[in-house]
Legacy VTK file of the C-alpha trace (Angstrom):
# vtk DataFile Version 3.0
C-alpha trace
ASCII
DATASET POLYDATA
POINTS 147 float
-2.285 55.002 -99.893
-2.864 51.204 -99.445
-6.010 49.589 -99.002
-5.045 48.746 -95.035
-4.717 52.463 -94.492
-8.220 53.632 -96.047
-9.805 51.036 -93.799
-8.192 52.280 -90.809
-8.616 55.649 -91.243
-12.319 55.394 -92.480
-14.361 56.386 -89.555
-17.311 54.146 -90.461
-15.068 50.767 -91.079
-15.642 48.236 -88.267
-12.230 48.422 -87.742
-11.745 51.851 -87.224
-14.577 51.603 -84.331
-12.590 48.339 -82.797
-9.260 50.132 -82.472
-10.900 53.334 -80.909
-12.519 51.274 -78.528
-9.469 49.947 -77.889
-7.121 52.674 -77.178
-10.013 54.566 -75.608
-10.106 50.930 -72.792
-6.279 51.143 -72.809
-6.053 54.830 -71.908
-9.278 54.009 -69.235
-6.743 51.426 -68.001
-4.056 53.279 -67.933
-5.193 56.446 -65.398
-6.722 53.854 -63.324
-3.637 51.800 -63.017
-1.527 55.091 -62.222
-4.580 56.431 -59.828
-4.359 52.775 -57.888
-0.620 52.560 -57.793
-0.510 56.040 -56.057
-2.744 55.521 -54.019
-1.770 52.116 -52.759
2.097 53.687 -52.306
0.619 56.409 -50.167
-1.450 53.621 -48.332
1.195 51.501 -47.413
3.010 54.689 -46.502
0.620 55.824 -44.210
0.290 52.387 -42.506
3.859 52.081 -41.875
3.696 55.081 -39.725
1.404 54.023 -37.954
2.962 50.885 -37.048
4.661 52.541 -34.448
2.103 54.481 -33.081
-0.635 52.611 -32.412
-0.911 50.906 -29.447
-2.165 46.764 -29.762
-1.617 44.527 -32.261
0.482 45.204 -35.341
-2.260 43.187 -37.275
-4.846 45.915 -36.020
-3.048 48.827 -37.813
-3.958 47.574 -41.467
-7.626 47.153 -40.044
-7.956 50.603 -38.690
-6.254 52.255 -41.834
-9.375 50.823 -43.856
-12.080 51.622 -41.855
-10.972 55.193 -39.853
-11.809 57.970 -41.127
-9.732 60.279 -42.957
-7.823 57.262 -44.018
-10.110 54.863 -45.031
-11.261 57.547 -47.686
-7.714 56.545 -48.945
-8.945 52.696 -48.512
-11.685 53.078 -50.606
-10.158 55.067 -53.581
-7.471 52.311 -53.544
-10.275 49.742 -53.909
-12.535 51.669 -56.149
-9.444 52.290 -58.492
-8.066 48.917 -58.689
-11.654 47.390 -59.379
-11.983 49.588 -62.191
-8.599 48.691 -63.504
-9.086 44.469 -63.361
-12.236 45.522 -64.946
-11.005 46.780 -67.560
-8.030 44.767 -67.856
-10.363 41.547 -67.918
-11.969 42.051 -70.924
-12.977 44.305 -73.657
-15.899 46.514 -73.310
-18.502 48.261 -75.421
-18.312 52.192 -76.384
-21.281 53.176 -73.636
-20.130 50.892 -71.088
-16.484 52.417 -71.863
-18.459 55.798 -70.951
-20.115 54.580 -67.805
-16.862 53.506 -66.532
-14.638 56.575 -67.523
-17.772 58.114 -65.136
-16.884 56.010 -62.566
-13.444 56.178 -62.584
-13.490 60.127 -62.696
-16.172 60.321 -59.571
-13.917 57.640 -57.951
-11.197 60.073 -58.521
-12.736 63.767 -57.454
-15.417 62.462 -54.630
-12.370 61.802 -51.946
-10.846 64.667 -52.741
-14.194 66.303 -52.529
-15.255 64.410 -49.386
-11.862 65.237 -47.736
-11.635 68.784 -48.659
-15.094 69.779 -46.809
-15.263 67.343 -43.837
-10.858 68.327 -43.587
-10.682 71.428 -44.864
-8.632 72.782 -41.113
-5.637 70.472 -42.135
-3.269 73.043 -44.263
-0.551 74.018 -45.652
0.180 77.880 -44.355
-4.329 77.833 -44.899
-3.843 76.103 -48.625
-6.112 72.451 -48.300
-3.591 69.346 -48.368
-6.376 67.732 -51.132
-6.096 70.652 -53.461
-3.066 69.240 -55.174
-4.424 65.830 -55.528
-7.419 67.192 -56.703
-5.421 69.098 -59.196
-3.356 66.203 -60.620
-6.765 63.835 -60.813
-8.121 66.852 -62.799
-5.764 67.236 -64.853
-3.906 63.809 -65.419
-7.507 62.496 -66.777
-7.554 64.157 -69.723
-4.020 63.519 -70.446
-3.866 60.374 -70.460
-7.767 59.488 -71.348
-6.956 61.770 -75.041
LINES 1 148
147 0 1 2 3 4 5 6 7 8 9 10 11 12 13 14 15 16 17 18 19 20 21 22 23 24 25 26 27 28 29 30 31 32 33 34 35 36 37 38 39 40 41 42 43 44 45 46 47 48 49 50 51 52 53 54 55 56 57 58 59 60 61 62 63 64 65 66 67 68 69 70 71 72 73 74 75 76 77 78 79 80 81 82 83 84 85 86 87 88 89 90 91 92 93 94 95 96 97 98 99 100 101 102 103 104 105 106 107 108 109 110 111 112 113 114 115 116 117 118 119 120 121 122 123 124 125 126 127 128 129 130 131 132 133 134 135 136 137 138 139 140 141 142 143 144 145 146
């Protein structure tokens, strides 16, 4: 075993605390980067079908999809998510801020799917909630990729 390699793997070495800070930021980065892209799809999504539907402006439809409710739930998680992820991919950030913002990012991920599930809970599939498998993914994609 080389030098290099003790250092690394020594728990207490400066180094060791830099690159677990590190990938712990990167992995942050990551979910929130895959949670905004998602999101944003589904967004655009949604307001191209209601382009056709709504009757106005075309320039309107964007407008209403942000501030309507159930949709602008969507709007916000978009936002929330891809604040979080410039946040994190602007620079690096201490170990307790790190856990403040994994915080963050997980209530910006389960509180719309919260939110939607009791204020929604009549739109269904055959009686089984439309958020449940969002909620599910969030849930369980966190860990994943946040290990």
């Amino acid at each position: 075993m080389s030098q290099h390699d003790s250092i690394t793997n020594d728990p207490s070495s400066p180094r060791f605390e830099e690159e677990t800070r590190r990938y712990l930021q990167h992995r942050l980065r990551l979910l929130a980067g895959a949670v905004a892209l998602l999101t944003a799809v589904l967004g655009v999504a949604f307001v191209a079908s209601l382009v056709g539907r709504t009757e106005g402006p075309v320039w309107r439809v964007p407008m209403e999809f942000a501030t309507v409710f159930p949709n602008s739930v969507l709007f916000w998680m978009i936002v929330s998510t891809a604040t979080i992820f410039e946040m994190l991919r602007r620079r690096a950030w201490s170990p307790p801020w790190l856990a403040v913002i994994d915080g963050a990012l997980l209530l910006a991920l389960i509180a719309p799917c919260l939110i939607l599930y009791g204020l929604l809970h009549s739109y269904s599939w055959s009686g089984f909630s439309a958020v449940i498998p969002f909620l599910t993914l969030f849930v369980l994609a966190r860990p994943k990729l946040t290990a």
